[in-house]
Phi, psi and omega in degrees: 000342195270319209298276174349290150356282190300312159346276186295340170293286174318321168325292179338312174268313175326313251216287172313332203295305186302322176321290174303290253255012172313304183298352166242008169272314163319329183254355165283301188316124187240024167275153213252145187340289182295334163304299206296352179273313178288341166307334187272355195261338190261323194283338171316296190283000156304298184289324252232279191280346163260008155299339200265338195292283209310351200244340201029050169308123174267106195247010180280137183252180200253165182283309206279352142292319144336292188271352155326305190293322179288250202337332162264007139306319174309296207294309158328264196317338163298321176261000175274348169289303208296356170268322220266293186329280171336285180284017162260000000 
């Protein structure tokens, strides 16, 4: 158990270091906004799919899962029209 413990602390001091240390990486980059979100959006999803390879994550869902997740989205965005609508 301390080892797990010990993990998660360094996760922990790992994850502030980066935090901080954003603000000073912000002021070397000299590229315009919309470049750097999609360059941070591509090395993610980069990272992202050789994490899934090298992990051999299985990420596949069935069609009735799927539209399960589409269909209560559908019903959320409705009602949240149909309350905004309603009080005006």
């Amino acid at each position: 158990m301390p080892n797990a413990k010990l993990k998660d602390y360094l996760h922990l001091h790992f994850l502030v270091f980066i935090a901080g240390f954003t603000a000073i990486l912000g002021e070397l980059i000299t590229i315009g906004a919309l470049a750097l979100v999609w360059y941070r959006m591509a090395i993610a999803g980069i990272l992202m799919f050789l994490y899934i390879k090298i992990v051999k994550l299985n990420i596949k869902i069935t069609k009735r899962t799927f539209l399960q997740f589409s269909r209560s989205e559908e019903r959320r965005v409705g009602k949240e029209c149909s309350l905004r609508c309603r009080s005006r």
